[in-house]
DSSP file (Angstrom, degrees, kcal/mol; ACC not computed):
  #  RESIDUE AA STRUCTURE BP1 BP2  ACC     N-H-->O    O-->H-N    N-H-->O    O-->H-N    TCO  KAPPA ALPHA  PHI   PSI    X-CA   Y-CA   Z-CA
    1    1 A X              0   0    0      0, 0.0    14,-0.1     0, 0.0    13,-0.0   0.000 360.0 360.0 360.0 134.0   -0.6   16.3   -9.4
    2    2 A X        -     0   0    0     12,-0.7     2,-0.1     1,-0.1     8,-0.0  -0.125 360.0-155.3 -18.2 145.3   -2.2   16.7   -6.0
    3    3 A X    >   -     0   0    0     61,-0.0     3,-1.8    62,-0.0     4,-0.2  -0.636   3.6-165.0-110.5  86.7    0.2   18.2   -3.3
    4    4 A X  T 3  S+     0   0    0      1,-0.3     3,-0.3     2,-0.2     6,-0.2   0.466  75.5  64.7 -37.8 -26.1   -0.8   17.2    0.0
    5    5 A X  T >  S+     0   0    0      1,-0.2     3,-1.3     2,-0.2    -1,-0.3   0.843  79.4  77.8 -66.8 -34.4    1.2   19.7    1.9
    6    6 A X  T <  S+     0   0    0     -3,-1.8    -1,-0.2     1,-0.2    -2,-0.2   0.815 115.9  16.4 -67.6 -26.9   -0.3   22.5    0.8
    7    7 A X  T 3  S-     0   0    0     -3,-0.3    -1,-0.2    -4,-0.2    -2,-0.2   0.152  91.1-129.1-113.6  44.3   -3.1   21.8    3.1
    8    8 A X  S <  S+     0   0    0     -3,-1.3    -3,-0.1     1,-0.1    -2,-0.1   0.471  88.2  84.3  50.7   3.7   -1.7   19.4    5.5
    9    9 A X  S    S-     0   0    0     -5,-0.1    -1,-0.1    63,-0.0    -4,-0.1  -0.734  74.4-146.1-125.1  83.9   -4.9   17.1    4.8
   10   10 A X        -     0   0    0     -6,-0.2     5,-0.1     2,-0.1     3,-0.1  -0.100  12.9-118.9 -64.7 139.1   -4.4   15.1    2.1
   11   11 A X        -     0   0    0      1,-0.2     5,-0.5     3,-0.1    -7,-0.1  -0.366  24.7-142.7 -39.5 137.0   -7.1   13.9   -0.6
   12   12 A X  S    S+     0   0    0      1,-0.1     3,-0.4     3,-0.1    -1,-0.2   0.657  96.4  41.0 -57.0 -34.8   -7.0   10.1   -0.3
   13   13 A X  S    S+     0   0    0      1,-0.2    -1,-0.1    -3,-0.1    -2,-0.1   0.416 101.0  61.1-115.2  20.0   -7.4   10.1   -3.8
   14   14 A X  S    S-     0   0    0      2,-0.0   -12,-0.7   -13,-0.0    -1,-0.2   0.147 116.1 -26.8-136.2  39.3   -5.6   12.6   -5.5
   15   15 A X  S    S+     0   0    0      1,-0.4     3,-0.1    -3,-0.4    -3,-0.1  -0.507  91.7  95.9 166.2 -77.0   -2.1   12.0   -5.0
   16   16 A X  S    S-     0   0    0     -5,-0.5    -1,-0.4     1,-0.1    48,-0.2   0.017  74.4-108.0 -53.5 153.2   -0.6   10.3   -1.9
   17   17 A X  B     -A   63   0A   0     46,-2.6    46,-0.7    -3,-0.1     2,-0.2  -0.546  39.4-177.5 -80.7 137.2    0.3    6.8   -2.0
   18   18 A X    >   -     0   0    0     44,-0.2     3,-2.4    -2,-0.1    44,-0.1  -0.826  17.4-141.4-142.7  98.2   -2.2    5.5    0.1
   19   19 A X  G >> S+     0   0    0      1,-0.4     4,-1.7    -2,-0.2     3,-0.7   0.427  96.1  63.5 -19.3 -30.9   -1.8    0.9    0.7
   20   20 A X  G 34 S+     0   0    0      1,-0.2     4,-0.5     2,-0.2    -1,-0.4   0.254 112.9  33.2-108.2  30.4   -4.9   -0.2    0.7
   21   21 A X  G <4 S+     0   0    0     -3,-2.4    -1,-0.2     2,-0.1    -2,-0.2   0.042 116.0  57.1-114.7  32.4   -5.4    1.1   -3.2
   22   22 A X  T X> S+     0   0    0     -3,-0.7     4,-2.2     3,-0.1     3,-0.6   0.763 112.7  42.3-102.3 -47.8   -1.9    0.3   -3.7
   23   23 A X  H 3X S+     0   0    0     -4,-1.7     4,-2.8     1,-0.2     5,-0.4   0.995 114.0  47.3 -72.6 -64.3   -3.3   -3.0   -2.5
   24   24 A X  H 3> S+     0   0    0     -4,-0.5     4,-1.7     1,-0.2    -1,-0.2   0.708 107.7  58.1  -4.9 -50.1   -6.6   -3.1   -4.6
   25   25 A X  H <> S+     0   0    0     -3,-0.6     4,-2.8     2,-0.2    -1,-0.2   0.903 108.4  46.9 -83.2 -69.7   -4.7   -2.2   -7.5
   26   26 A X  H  X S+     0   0    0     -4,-2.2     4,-0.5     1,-0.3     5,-0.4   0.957 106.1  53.4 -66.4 -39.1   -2.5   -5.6   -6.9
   27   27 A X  H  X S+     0   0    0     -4,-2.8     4,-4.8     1,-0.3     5,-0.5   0.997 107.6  58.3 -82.7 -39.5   -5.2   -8.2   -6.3
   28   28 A X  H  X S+     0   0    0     -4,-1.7     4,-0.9    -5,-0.4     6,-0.3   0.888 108.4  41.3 -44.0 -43.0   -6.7   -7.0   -9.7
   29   29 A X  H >X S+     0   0    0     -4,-2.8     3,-4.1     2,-0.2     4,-1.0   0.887 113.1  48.6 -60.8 -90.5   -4.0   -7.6  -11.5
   30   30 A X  H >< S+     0   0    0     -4,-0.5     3,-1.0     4,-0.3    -2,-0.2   0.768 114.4  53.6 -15.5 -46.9   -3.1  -11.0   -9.9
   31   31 A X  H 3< S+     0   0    0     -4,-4.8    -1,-0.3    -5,-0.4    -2,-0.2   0.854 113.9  43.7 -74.8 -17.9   -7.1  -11.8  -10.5
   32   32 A X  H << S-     0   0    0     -3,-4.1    -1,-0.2    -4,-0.9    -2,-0.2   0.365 120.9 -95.7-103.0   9.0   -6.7  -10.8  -14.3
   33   33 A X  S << S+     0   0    0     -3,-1.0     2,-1.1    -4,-1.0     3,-0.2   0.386  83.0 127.7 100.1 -16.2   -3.7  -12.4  -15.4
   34   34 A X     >  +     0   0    0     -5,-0.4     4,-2.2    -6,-0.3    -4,-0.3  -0.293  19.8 156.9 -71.9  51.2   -1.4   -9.6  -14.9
   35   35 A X  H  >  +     0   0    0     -2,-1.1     4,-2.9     2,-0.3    -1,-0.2   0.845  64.6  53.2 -34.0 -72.9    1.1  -11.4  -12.9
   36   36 A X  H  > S+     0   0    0     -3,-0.2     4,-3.4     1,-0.2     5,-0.3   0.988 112.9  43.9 -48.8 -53.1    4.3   -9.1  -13.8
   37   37 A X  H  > S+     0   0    0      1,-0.2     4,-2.0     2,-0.2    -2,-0.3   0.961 108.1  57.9 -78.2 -15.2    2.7   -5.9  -12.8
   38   38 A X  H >X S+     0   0    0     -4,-2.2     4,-1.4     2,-0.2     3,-0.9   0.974 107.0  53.5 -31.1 -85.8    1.4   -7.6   -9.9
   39   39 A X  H 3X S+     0   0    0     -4,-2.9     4,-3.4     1,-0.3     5,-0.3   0.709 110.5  40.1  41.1 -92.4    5.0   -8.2   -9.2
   40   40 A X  H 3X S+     0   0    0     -4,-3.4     4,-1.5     1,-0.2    -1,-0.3   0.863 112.1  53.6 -54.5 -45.8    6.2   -4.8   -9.4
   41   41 A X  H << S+     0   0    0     -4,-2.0    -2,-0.3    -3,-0.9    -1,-0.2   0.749 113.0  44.9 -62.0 -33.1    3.6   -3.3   -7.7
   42   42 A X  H >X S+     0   0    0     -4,-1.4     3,-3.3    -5,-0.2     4,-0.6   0.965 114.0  52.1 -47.7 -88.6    4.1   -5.9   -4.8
   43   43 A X  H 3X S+     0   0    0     -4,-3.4     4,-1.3     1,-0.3    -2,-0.2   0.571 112.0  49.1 -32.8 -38.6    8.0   -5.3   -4.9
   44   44 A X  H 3X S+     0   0    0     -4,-1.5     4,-2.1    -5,-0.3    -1,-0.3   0.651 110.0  39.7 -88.9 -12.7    7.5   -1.9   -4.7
   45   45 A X  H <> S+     0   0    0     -3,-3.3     4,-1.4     2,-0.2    -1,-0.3   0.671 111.4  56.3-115.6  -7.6    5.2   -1.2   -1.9
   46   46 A X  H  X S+     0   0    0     -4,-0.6     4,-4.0    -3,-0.2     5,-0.4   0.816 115.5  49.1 -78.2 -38.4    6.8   -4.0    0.5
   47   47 A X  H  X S+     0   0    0     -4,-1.3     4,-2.3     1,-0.2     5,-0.2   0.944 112.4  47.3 -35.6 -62.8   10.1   -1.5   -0.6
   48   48 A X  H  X S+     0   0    0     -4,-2.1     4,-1.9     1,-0.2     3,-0.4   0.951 115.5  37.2 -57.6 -57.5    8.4    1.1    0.2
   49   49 A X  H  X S+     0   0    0     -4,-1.4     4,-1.0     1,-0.2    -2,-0.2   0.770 114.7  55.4 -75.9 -15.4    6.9    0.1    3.6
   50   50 A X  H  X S+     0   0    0     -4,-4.0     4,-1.6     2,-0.2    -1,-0.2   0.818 108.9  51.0 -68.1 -32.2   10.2   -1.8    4.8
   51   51 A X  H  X S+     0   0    0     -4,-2.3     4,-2.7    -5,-0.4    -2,-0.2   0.937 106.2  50.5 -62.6 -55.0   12.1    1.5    4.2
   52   52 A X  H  X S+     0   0    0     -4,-1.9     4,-3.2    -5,-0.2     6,-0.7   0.871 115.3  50.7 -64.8 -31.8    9.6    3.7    6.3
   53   53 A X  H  X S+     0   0    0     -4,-1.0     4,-1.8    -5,-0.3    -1,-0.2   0.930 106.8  47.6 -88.4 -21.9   10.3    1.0    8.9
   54   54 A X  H  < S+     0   0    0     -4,-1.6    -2,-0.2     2,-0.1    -1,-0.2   0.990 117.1  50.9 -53.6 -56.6   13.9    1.0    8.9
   55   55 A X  H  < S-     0   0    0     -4,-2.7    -2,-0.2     1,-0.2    -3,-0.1   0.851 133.6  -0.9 -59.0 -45.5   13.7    4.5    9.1
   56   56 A X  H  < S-     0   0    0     -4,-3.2    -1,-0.2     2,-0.3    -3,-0.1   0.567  89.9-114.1-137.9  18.3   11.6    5.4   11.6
   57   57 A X  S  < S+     0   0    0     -4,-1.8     2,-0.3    -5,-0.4    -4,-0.1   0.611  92.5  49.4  71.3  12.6   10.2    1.7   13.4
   58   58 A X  S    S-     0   0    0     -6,-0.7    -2,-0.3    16,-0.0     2,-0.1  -0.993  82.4-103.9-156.0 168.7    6.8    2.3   12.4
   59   59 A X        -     0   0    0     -2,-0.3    17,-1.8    15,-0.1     2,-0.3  -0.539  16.5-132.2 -98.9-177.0    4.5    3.3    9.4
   60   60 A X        -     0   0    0     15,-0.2    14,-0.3    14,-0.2    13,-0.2  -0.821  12.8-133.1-126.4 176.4    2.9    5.8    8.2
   61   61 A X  S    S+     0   0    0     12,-2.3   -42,-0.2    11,-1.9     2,-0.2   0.890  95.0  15.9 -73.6 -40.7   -1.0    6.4    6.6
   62   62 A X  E     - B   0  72A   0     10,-1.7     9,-1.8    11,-0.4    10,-0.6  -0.832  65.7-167.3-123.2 157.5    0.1    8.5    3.2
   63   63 A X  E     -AB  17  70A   0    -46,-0.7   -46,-2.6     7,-0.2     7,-0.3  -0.973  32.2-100.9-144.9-174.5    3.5    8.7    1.7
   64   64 A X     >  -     0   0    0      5,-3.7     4,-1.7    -2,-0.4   -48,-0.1  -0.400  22.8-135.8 -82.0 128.3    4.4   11.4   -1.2
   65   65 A X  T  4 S+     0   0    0     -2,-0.2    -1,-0.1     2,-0.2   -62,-0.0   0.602  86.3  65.4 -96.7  22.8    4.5   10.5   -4.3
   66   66 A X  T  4 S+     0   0    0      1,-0.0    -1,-0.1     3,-0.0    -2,-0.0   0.909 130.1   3.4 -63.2 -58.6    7.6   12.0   -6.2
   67   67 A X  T  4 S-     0   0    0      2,-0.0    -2,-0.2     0, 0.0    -3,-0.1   0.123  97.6-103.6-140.5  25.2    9.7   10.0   -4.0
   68   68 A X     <  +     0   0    0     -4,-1.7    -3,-0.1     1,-0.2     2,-0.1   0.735  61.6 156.5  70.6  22.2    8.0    7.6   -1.5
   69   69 A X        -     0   0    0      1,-0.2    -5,-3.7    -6,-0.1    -1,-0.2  -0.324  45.5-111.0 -61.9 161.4    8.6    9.9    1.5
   70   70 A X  E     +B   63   0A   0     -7,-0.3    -7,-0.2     1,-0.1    -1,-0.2  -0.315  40.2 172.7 -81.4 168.9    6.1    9.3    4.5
   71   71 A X  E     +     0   0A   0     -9,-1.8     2,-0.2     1,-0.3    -1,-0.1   0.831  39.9  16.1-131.3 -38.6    3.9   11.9    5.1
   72   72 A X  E    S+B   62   0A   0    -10,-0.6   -11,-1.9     1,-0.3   -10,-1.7  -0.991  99.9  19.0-159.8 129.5    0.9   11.8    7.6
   73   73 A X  S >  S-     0   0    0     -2,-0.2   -12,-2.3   -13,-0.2     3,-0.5   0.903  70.8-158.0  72.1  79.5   -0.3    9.7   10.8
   74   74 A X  T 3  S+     0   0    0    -14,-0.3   -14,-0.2     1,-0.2     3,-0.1  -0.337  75.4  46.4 -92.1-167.3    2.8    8.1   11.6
   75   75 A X  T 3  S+     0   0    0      1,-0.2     2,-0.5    -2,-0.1    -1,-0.2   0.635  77.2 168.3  16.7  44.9    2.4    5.1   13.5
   76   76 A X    <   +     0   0    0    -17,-1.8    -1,-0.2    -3,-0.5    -4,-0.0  -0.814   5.9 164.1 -88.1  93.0   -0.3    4.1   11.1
   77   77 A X        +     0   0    0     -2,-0.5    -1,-0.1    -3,-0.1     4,-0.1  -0.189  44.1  84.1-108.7  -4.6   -1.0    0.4   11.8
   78   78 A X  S >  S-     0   0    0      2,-0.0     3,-2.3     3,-0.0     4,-0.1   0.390 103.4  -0.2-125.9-124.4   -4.4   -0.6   10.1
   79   79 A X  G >  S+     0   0    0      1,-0.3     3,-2.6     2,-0.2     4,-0.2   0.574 109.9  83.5 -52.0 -24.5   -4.1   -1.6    6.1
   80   80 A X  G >  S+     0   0    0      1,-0.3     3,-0.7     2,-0.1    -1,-0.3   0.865  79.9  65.6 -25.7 -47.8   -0.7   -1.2    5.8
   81   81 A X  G <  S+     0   0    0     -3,-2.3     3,-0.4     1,-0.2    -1,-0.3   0.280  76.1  87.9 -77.5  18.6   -0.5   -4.7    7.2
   82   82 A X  G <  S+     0   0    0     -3,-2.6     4,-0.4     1,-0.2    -1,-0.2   0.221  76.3  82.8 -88.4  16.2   -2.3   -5.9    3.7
   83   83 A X  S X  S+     0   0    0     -3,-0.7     3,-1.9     1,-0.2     4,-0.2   0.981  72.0  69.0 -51.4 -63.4    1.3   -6.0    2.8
   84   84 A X  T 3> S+     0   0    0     -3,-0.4     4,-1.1     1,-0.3     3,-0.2   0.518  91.7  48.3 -52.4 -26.9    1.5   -8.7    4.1
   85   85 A X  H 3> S+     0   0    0      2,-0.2     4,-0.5     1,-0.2    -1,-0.3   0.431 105.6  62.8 -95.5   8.4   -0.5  -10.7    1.7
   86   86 A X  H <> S+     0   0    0     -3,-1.9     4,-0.7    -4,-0.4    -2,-0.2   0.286 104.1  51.6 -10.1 -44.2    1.6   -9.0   -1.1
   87   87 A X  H  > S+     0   0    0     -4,-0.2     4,-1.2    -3,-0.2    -2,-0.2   0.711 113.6  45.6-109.2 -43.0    4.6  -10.9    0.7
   88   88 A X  H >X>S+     0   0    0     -4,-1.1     3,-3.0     1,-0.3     4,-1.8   0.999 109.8  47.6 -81.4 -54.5    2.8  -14.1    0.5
   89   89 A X  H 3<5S+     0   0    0     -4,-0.5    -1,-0.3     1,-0.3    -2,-0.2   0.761 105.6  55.8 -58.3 -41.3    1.7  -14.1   -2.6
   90   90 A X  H 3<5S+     0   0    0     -4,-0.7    -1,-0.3     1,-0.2    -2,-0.2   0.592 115.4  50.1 -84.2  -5.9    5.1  -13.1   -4.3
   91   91 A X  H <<5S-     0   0    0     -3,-3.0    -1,-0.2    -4,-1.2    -2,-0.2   0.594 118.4-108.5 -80.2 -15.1    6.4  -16.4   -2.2
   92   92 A X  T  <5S+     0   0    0     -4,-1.8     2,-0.2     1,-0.3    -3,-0.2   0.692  72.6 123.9 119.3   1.3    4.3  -18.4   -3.1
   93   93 A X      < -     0   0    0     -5,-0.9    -1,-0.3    -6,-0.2    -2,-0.1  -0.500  67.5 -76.7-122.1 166.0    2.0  -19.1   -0.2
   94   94 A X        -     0   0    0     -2,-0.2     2,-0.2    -3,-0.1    -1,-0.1  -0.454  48.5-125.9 -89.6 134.8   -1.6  -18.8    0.3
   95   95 A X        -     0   0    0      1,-0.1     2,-0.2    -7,-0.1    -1,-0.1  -0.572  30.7 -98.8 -85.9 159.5   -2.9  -15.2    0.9
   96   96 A X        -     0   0    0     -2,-0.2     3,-0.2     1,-0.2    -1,-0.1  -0.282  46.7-165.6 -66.4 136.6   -5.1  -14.2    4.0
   97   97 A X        +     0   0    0      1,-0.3     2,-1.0    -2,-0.2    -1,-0.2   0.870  69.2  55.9-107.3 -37.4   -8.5  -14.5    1.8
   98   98 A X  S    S+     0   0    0      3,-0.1    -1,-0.3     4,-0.0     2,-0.2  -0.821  74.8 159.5-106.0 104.6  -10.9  -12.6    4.3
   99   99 A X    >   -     0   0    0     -2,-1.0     3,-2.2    -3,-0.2     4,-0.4  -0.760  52.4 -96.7-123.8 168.3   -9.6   -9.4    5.0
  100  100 A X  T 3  S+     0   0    0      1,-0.4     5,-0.1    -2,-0.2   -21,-0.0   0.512 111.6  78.6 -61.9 -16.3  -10.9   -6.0    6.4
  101  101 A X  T >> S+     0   0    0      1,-0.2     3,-2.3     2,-0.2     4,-1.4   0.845  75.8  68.2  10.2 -91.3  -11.2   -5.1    3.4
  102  102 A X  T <4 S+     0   0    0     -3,-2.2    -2,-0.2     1,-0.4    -1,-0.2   0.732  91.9  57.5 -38.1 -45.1  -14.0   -6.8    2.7
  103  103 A X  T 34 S+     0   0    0     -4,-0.4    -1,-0.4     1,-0.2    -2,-0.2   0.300 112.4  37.5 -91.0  28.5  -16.0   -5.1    4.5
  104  104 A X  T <4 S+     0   0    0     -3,-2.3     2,-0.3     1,-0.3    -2,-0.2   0.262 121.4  14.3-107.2 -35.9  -15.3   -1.9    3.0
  105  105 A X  S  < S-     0   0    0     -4,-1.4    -1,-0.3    -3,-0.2     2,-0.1  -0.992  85.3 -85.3-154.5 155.8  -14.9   -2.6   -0.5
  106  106 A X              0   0    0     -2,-0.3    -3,-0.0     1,-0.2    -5,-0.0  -0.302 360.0 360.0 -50.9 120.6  -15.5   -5.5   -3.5
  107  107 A X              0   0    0     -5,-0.1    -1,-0.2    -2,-0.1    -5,-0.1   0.348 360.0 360.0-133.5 360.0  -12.2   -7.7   -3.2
């Protein structure tokens, strides 16, 4: 495993929990039938980011992954808030369909 402290810039892609492929991750499933791990993966990453906001009233860019501490770039504002369609979805309600996203990656 990656350990992002040891130089205080972590790879995006080699360790830290990073939302928008937490989020990726989730609309593939949902688009493929995987529903439950949709699910979990939701449940877990609204957990995650509602905890970092109890904690400290804002979020953050990366968080560790042994144990879902924050890490880097606190008041980190930008895809985090693809949560949100995460939230809808596991209620029941129409997700945002054109997200920023898009224009970064295949959604």
């Amino acid at each position: 495993m990656y350990d992002p402290r040891a130089s205080g810039n972590p790879s995006s892609w080699f360790g830290p929990i990073w939302i928008n492929a937490n989020y990726m991750v989730f609309k593939r499933l949902v688009n493929y039938g995987f529903k439950d791990d949709a699910r979990e993966l939701a449940e877990k990453t609204i957990l995650l980011l509602g905890r970092d906001y109890e904690r400290f009233g804002v979020l953050h860019e990366y968080y560790l992954p042994e144990n879902g501490e924050p890490f880097l770039n606190k008041s980190f504002q930008n895809w985090n808030l693809l949560v949100l369609n995460m939230a809808a979805w596991l209620d029941g309600k129409d997700m945002v369909k054109r997200t920023l996203m898009k224009e970064y990656f295949i959604i």
